[in-house]
N, C-alpha and C positions, 0 to 999 in steps of 0.2 A: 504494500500500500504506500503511494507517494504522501510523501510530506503535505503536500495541499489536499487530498482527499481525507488522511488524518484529522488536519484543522475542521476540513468542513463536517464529517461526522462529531468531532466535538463540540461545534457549534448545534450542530441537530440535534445532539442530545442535550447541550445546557441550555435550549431554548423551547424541548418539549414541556407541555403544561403538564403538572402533578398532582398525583387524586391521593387524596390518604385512605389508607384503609386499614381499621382496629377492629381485632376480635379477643375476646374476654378467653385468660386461658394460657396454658403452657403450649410453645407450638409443636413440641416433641410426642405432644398426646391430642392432639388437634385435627383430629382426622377427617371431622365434621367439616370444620372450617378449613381445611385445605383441599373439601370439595367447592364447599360455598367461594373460593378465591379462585378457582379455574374457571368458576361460571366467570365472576367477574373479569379474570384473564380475557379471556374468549369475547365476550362484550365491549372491553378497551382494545381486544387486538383488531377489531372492526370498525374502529374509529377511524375517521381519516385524518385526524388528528394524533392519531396514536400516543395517548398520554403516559407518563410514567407513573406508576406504582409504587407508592413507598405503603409496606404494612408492620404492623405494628403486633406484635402477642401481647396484650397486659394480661396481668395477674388478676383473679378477681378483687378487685382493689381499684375504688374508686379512685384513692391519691394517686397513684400511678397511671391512670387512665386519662385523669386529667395532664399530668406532666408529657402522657403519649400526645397528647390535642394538641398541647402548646408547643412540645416540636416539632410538630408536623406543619403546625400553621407559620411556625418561624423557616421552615424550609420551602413555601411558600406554596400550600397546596392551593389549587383551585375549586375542589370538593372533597369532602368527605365520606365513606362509608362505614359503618362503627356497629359493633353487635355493644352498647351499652351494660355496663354493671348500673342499676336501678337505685341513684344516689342523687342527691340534690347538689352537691357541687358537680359532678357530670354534666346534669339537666341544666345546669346556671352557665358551664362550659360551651355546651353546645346551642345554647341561647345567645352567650356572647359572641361565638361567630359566626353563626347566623346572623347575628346584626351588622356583622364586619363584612357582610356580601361573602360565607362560604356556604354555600346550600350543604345539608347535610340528610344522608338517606338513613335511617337507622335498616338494619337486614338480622333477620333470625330471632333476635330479640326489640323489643320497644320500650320507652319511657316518658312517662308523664310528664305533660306539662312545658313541651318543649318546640322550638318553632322548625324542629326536623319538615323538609318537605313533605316526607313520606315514609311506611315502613312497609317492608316486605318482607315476608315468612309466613307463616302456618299460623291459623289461629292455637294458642298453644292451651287456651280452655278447652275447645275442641280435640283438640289433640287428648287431653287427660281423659274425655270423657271414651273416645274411640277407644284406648288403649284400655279403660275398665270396662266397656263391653265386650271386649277380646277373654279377659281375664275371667267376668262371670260366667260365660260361655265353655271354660276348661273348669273352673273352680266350682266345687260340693261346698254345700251348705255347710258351716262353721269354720270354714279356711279362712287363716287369719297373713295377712298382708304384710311385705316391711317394706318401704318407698325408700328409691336410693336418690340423693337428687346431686345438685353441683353444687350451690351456692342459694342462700336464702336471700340473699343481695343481684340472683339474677332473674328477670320477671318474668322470663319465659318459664323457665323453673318451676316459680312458685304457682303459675295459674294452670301449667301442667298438673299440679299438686291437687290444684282445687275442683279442676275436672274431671279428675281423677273418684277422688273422695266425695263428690257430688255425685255422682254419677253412682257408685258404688250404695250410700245413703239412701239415694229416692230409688234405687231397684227393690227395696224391701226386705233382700235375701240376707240369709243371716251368716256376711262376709265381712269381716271390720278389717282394719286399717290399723296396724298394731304401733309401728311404731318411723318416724320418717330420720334418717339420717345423713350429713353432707358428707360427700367424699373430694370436692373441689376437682372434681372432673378428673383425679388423678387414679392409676392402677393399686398403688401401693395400699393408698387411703382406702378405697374402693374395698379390695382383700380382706382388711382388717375390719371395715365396718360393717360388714355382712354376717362375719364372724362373730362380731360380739353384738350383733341384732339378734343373733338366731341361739346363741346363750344365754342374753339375757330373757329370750320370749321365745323357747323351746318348740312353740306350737306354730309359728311362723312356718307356713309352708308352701308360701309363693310372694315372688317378690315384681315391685316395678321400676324400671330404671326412668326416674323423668328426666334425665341428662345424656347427652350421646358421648360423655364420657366417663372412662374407671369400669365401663364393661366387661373385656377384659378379667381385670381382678378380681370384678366382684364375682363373676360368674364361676370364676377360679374358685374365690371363697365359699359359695353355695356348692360347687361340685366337688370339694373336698371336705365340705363338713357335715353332708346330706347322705343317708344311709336308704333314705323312700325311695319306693321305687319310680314316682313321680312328683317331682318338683316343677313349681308352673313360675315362669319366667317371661316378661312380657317388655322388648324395649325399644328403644326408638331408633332406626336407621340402619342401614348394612354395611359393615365394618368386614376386616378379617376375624376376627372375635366372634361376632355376631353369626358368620358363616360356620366357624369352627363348634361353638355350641350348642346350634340347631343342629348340625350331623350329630351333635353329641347327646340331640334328645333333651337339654337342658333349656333351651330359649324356643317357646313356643310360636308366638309371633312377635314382626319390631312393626314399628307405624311411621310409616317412610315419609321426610318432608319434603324430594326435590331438593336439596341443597345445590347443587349446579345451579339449578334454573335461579334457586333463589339469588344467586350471587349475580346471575347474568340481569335479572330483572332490575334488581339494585342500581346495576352498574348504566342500565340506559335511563332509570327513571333521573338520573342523576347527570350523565352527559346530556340528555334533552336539555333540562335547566343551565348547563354551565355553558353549550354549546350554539341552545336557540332561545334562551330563555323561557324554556317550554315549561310549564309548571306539571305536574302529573295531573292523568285525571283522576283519580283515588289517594286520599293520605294513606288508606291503609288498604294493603293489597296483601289478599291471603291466598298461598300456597295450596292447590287439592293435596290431603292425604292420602294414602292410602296401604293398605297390610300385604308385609311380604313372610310368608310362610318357606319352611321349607319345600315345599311341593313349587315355590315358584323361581329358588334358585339351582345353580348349579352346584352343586357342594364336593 
Protein backbone atom coordinates (compact mmCIF):
# COMPACT_ATOMS: atom_id res chain seq x y z
CA UNK A 1 0.00 0.00 0.00
CA UNK A 2 1.51 3.56 -1.06
CA UNK A 3 2.14 6.16 1.39
CA UNK A 4 -0.93 8.32 -0.19
CA UNK A 5 -3.54 5.54 -0.01
CA UNK A 6 -2.39 4.95 3.71
CA UNK A 7 -3.15 8.74 4.53
CA UNK A 8 -6.39 8.46 2.67
CA UNK A 9 -7.61 5.31 4.54
CA UNK A 10 -6.71 7.05 7.68
CA UNK A 11 -8.56 9.82 7.00
CA UNK A 12 -11.70 7.46 6.11
CA UNK A 13 -11.43 6.05 9.03
CA UNK A 14 -10.88 9.32 11.59
CA UNK A 15 -13.61 10.90 9.78
CA UNK A 16 -16.24 7.93 9.93
CA UNK A 17 -19.22 8.84 12.35
CA UNK A 18 -19.44 6.65 15.66
CA UNK A 19 -22.46 4.99 17.30
CA UNK A 20 -21.90 3.71 20.81
CA UNK A 21 -23.07 0.67 21.87
CA UNK A 22 -23.56 -0.73 25.98
CA UNK A 23 -24.75 -3.80 27.14
CA UNK A 24 -25.03 -4.77 30.98
CA UNK A 25 -22.62 -7.75 31.77
CA UNK A 26 -19.34 -9.51 31.48
CA UNK A 27 -18.57 -9.83 27.74
CA UNK A 28 -16.61 -13.34 28.39
CA UNK A 29 -20.32 -14.65 29.22
CA UNK A 30 -22.29 -12.54 26.80
CA UNK A 31 -23.58 -14.74 24.55
CA UNK A 32 -26.82 -13.14 24.35
CA UNK A 33 -25.41 -9.89 23.41
CA UNK A 34 -22.89 -10.80 21.17
CA UNK A 35 -25.96 -12.02 19.08
CA UNK A 36 -27.81 -8.81 19.74
CA UNK A 37 -24.31 -6.98 18.31
CA UNK A 38 -24.18 -8.94 14.99
CA UNK A 39 -27.61 -7.80 14.31
CA UNK A 40 -26.43 -4.51 14.93
CA UNK A 41 -23.13 -5.21 12.98
CA UNK A 42 -25.05 -6.35 9.89
CA UNK A 43 -27.51 -3.12 10.05
CA UNK A 44 -24.38 -0.41 10.22
CA UNK A 45 -22.57 -2.79 7.68
CA UNK A 46 -25.50 -1.52 5.34
CA UNK A 47 -25.17 1.82 5.91
CA UNK A 48 -23.64 3.91 3.25
CA UNK A 49 -22.36 5.76 5.68
CA UNK A 50 -20.70 2.81 7.37
CA UNK A 51 -20.25 4.09 10.99
CA UNK A 52 -17.92 2.86 13.59
CA UNK A 53 -18.70 0.84 16.48
CA UNK A 54 -17.30 1.48 19.71
CA UNK A 55 -19.07 -1.19 22.45
CA UNK A 56 -18.82 -1.18 25.74
CA UNK A 57 -19.59 -4.57 28.49
CA UNK A 58 -20.59 -2.64 31.95
CA UNK A 59 -20.81 -4.49 34.83
CA UNK A 60 -24.33 -4.49 36.35
CA UNK A 61 -23.41 -1.31 37.95
CA UNK A 62 -25.13 1.70 37.36
CA UNK A 63 -21.80 3.90 38.20
CA UNK A 64 -19.98 2.24 35.77
CA UNK A 65 -22.55 2.40 33.06
CA UNK A 66 -22.74 5.86 33.53
CA UNK A 67 -18.76 6.47 33.32
CA UNK A 68 -19.30 3.86 29.95
CA UNK A 69 -21.86 7.04 28.52
CA UNK A 70 -19.45 9.63 29.33
CA UNK A 71 -16.61 8.03 27.36
CA UNK A 72 -18.29 7.22 24.64
CA UNK A 73 -19.84 10.69 24.33
CA UNK A 74 -16.37 12.23 24.88
CA UNK A 75 -15.11 10.17 21.97
CA UNK A 76 -17.73 11.72 20.00
CA UNK A 77 -20.54 9.34 19.39
CA UNK A 78 -23.39 10.36 17.02
CA UNK A 79 -25.94 7.75 18.73
CA UNK A 80 -26.23 5.42 21.18
CA UNK A 81 -27.50 1.84 21.78
CA UNK A 82 -27.48 0.72 25.51
CA UNK A 83 -29.30 -2.42 27.10
CA UNK A 84 -29.78 -0.01 30.43
CA UNK A 85 -29.04 -1.31 34.20
CA UNK A 86 -32.72 0.36 35.67
CA UNK A 87 -31.05 3.23 37.96
CA UNK A 88 -31.88 6.81 38.13
CA UNK A 89 -28.49 8.22 37.44
CA UNK A 90 -28.48 6.02 34.20
CA UNK A 91 -32.03 7.56 33.22
CA UNK A 92 -30.62 11.39 34.28
CA UNK A 93 -27.51 10.16 31.84
CA UNK A 94 -29.33 9.23 29.10
CA UNK A 95 -31.61 12.39 29.58
CA UNK A 96 -28.61 14.48 29.55
CA UNK A 97 -27.61 13.40 26.19
CA UNK A 98 -30.42 13.38 24.66
CA UNK A 99 -30.77 16.87 25.28
CA UNK A 100 -27.14 17.39 23.81
CA UNK A 101 -28.66 16.02 20.24
CA UNK A 102 -27.58 12.09 20.95
CA UNK A 103 -30.69 10.00 20.04
CA UNK A 104 -30.53 7.18 22.11
CA UNK A 105 -32.34 3.47 21.29
CA UNK A 106 -32.59 1.41 24.52
CA UNK A 107 -32.43 -2.66 22.90
CA UNK A 108 -33.31 -5.97 25.13
CA UNK A 109 -33.99 -4.07 28.11
CA UNK A 110 -35.95 -0.55 28.88
CA UNK A 111 -36.02 2.40 31.58
CA UNK A 112 -38.36 4.66 32.90
CA UNK A 113 -38.66 7.94 32.50
CA UNK A 114 -36.35 8.67 29.83
CA UNK A 115 -36.23 10.71 26.52
CA UNK A 116 -34.78 7.22 24.61
CA UNK A 117 -36.39 7.52 21.02
CA UNK A 118 -37.33 4.12 21.29
CA UNK A 119 -36.83 0.55 22.63
CA UNK A 120 -36.75 -2.64 21.16
CA UNK A 121 -36.82 -6.34 22.44
CA UNK A 122 -39.57 -8.78 23.67
CA UNK A 123 -42.10 -7.71 25.83
CA UNK A 124 -40.34 -9.24 28.82
CA UNK A 125 -43.86 -9.53 31.10
CA UNK A 126 -44.99 -11.54 28.28
CA UNK A 127 -42.16 -13.32 28.16
CA UNK A 128 -42.46 -14.51 32.11
CA UNK A 129 -45.84 -15.31 31.40
CA UNK A 130 -45.01 -17.67 28.00
CA UNK A 131 -42.22 -19.28 29.92
CA UNK A 132 -44.96 -20.36 33.10
CA UNK A 133 -47.30 -21.73 30.69
CA UNK A 134 -44.60 -23.81 29.37
CA UNK A 135 -43.73 -24.83 32.92
CA UNK A 136 -47.60 -25.75 34.04
CA UNK A 137 -47.91 -27.77 31.10
CA UNK A 138 -44.72 -30.32 32.26
CA UNK A 139 -45.31 -29.59 36.12
CA UNK A 140 -47.81 -31.91 38.69
CA UNK A 141 -49.78 -30.38 41.05
CA UNK A 142 -47.56 -29.32 44.37
CA UNK A 143 -44.15 -28.71 42.35
CA UNK A 144 -42.50 -26.09 43.82
CA UNK A 145 -40.20 -23.47 41.74
CA UNK A 146 -36.80 -21.70 42.27
CA UNK A 147 -36.30 -18.56 39.75
CA UNK A 148 -32.72 -17.95 38.69
CA UNK A 149 -32.42 -14.32 37.52
CA UNK A 150 -29.28 -11.77 36.66
CA UNK A 151 -29.79 -8.62 38.57
CA UNK A 152 -32.65 -7.03 40.49
CA UNK A 153 -31.40 -3.66 39.02
CA UNK A 154 -32.12 -5.09 35.42
CA UNK A 155 -35.86 -4.42 34.27
CA UNK A 156 -36.02 -6.96 31.87
CA UNK A 157 -35.37 -9.27 34.64
CA UNK A 158 -37.56 -8.20 37.08
CA UNK A 159 -40.85 -8.15 34.83
CA UNK A 160 -39.78 -11.50 33.53
CA UNK A 161 -40.07 -12.37 37.25
CA UNK A 162 -43.57 -10.81 37.48
CA UNK A 163 -44.91 -12.64 34.42
CA UNK A 164 -43.71 -15.32 35.47
CA UNK A 165 -45.27 -15.42 39.03
CA UNK A 166 -48.60 -13.92 37.78
CA UNK A 167 -49.08 -16.17 35.43
CA UNK A 168 -48.30 -19.04 37.79
CA UNK A 169 -50.81 -17.33 40.69
CA UNK A 170 -54.04 -16.60 38.42
CA UNK A 171 -53.77 -20.49 36.96
CA UNK A 172 -55.01 -21.60 40.27
CA UNK A 173 -52.99 -24.84 40.30
CA UNK A 174 -51.21 -25.71 43.30
CA UNK A 175 -47.49 -24.63 41.96
CA UNK A 176 -45.61 -21.89 44.14
CA UNK A 177 -42.64 -20.07 43.51
CA UNK A 178 -40.34 -21.03 46.34
CA UNK A 179 -37.63 -19.06 46.30
CA UNK A 180 -35.87 -16.34 43.42
CA UNK A 181 -32.04 -15.97 43.50
CA UNK A 182 -29.35 -13.48 41.48
CA UNK A 183 -26.54 -15.19 39.90
CA UNK A 184 -25.22 -11.77 37.85
CA UNK A 185 -25.46 -13.57 34.73
CA UNK A 186 -22.33 -15.33 35.72
CA UNK A 187 -21.55 -19.59 35.43
CA UNK A 188 -19.66 -19.68 38.71
CA UNK A 189 -22.53 -17.65 40.60
CA UNK A 190 -25.14 -19.42 38.77
CA UNK A 191 -23.47 -23.38 40.02
CA UNK A 192 -23.43 -22.38 43.53
CA UNK A 193 -26.85 -20.70 43.79
CA UNK A 194 -28.99 -23.44 42.41
CA UNK A 195 -27.02 -25.49 44.82
CA UNK A 196 -27.85 -23.87 47.80
CA UNK A 197 -31.75 -23.08 46.53
CA UNK A 198 -32.32 -26.63 46.28
CA UNK A 199 -30.64 -27.22 50.10
CA UNK A 200 -32.20 -24.96 51.44
CA UNK A 201 -35.82 -25.82 49.92
CA UNK A 202 -35.21 -29.65 49.31
CA UNK A 203 -38.72 -29.81 47.50
CA UNK A 204 -37.74 -27.58 44.76
CA UNK A 205 -38.11 -29.45 41.66
CA UNK A 206 -38.10 -27.25 38.69
CA UNK A 207 -36.52 -24.31 38.03
CA UNK A 208 -36.73 -20.89 35.71
CA UNK A 209 -33.95 -19.11 34.38
CA UNK A 210 -35.25 -15.38 33.76
CA UNK A 211 -31.79 -14.20 32.59
CA UNK A 212 -29.86 -15.76 29.39
CA UNK A 213 -27.07 -15.80 31.56
CA UNK A 214 -25.20 -18.59 34.26
CA UNK A 215 -27.05 -21.27 32.35
CA UNK A 216 -24.49 -23.13 31.90
CA UNK A 217 -23.67 -23.50 35.60
CA UNK A 218 -26.73 -23.47 36.91
CA UNK A 219 -27.87 -26.34 34.86
CA UNK A 220 -24.56 -27.96 35.82
CA UNK A 221 -25.73 -27.33 39.43
CA UNK A 222 -29.23 -28.88 39.14
CA UNK A 223 -27.62 -31.99 37.11
CA UNK A 224 -25.22 -32.79 39.75
CA UNK A 225 -27.35 -32.22 42.64
CA UNK A 226 -30.62 -33.99 41.39
CA UNK A 227 -31.11 -37.77 41.96
CA UNK A 228 -35.22 -37.54 40.02
CA UNK A 229 -35.74 -38.99 37.43
CA UNK A 230 -37.38 -35.74 36.01
CA UNK A 231 -36.24 -32.20 36.65
CA UNK A 232 -38.24 -29.46 34.79
CA UNK A 233 -36.14 -26.75 33.56
CA UNK A 234 -37.46 -23.84 31.50
CA UNK A 235 -35.13 -20.92 29.93
CA UNK A 236 -34.73 -18.33 27.74
CA UNK A 237 -32.63 -18.52 24.27
CA UNK A 238 -30.31 -21.12 22.46
CA UNK A 239 -26.91 -21.11 23.67
CA UNK A 240 -24.30 -24.01 23.53
CA UNK A 241 -25.41 -24.84 27.02
CA UNK A 242 -28.81 -24.71 26.34
CA UNK A 243 -28.37 -27.25 23.36
CA UNK A 244 -26.17 -29.49 25.52
CA UNK A 245 -28.92 -29.95 28.24
CA UNK A 246 -31.85 -30.42 26.24
CA UNK A 247 -29.80 -33.61 24.72
CA UNK A 248 -29.35 -34.17 28.36
CA UNK A 249 -33.10 -34.23 29.20
CA UNK A 250 -32.58 -31.44 31.77
CA UNK A 251 -33.99 -28.12 29.91
CA UNK A 252 -37.40 -28.77 28.76
CA UNK A 253 -38.01 -25.79 26.67
CA UNK A 254 -36.17 -21.98 26.33
CA UNK A 255 -38.51 -18.90 24.96
CA UNK A 256 -36.40 -17.60 22.08
CA UNK A 257 -36.30 -13.53 21.71
CA UNK A 258 -34.74 -13.00 18.19
CA UNK A 259 -31.73 -11.33 19.58
CA UNK A 260 -30.11 -10.65 15.90
CA UNK A 261 -33.19 -9.13 14.67
CA UNK A 262 -33.33 -7.21 17.95
CA UNK A 263 -30.00 -5.63 17.52
CA UNK A 264 -30.41 -5.12 13.74
CA UNK A 265 -33.89 -3.25 14.45
CA UNK A 266 -32.18 -1.11 17.10
CA UNK A 267 -29.46 -0.38 14.85
CA UNK A 268 -31.98 1.22 11.96
CA UNK A 269 -34.46 2.74 14.35
CA UNK A 270 -31.46 4.76 15.27
CA UNK A 271 -29.52 5.47 11.81
CA UNK A 272 -33.03 6.62 10.48
CA UNK A 273 -32.84 9.51 13.27
CA UNK A 274 -29.05 10.34 13.12
CA UNK A 275 -29.08 9.98 9.21
CA UNK A 276 -32.80 11.52 8.12
CA UNK A 277 -33.92 12.74 11.20
CA UNK A 278 -36.42 10.13 10.85
CA UNK A 279 -38.17 9.66 14.22
CA UNK A 280 -39.44 5.84 14.70
CA UNK A 281 -42.90 5.00 14.32
CA UNK A 282 -43.31 3.07 17.73
CA UNK A 283 -41.33 4.15 21.04
CA UNK A 284 -41.69 0.78 21.91
CA UNK A 285 -41.38 -2.03 19.60
CA UNK A 286 -41.69 -5.60 20.61
CA UNK A 287 -39.99 -8.62 19.44
CA UNK A 288 -42.42 -12.00 18.48
CA UNK A 289 -41.51 -14.92 20.89
CA UNK A 290 -41.43 -17.87 20.48
CA UNK A 291 -40.55 -21.80 22.03
CA UNK A 292 -37.63 -23.88 20.92
CA UNK A 293 -37.88 -27.40 22.13
CA UNK A 294 -35.79 -30.17 21.50
CA UNK A 295 -37.60 -31.60 18.78
CA UNK A 296 -36.92 -28.33 16.89
CA UNK A 297 -33.04 -28.26 17.06
CA UNK A 298 -30.28 -30.06 15.90
CA UNK A 299 -28.40 -31.47 18.96
Amino acid sequence: MTAQKKANRQTNETTRDRIGVIFYGAEKTADFFKKVYKGIQLAASALDAKPELLVRYSPMDPIQQVKDIDELVNEGIKGLVISPVDDRMVADTINKISHEGIPVVTVHTDIADTERIAYVGTDPYKAGEVAAAQMLSFCEDGTEIGIVTGSRQIKVHEQRIAGFRDFIKHSKRNITVESIGECHDDDYRAYELVQKMMSDNPVISAFFFATTGGIYGGCKGIFTMTTRLKFHVVTLDVFPATREFMKKGLIDCSVYQSPMHQGAHAMDILAGKIYENRDPEKRINYEELSIKTKECLYL
